[in-house]
N, C-alpha and C positions, 0 to 999 in steps of 0.2 A: 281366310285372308286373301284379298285382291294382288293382281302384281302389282297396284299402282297404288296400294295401302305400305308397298314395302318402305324399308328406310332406305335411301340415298347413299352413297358412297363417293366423296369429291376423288378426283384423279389425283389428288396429294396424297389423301389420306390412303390408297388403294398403293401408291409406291410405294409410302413408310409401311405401309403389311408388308407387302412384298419382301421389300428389305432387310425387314423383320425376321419374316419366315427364309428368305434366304442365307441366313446368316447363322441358320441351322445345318445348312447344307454344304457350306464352304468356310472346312476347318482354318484355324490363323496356322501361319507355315509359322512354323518354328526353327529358327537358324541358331545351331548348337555354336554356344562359346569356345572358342577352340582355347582358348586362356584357363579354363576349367574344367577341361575333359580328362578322363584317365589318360593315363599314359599307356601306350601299347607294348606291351611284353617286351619287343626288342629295345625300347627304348629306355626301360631299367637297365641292361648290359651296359649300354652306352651313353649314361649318366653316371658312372663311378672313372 
């Protein structure tokens, strides 16, 4: 195969890869509910 037999690739379609594949790379932050977390040890004491 020639280089100039290759297929194309539009600079749109080469972001959305990109994108794509970066999105593998950069987990979603996850910001913990404080509404629904355990309670910490000292704060059973001083909850009665």
């Amino acid at each position: 195969m020639k280089l100039s037999e290759t297929p194309k690739t539009t600079a749109q379609e080469a972001l959305d890869y990109l994108e794509e594949a970066w999105a593998y790379y950069c987990p979603v932050r996850v910001v913990p509910d404080l509404d629904k977390r355990e309670p910490e040890l000292f704060e059973y004491a001083n909850a009665a």
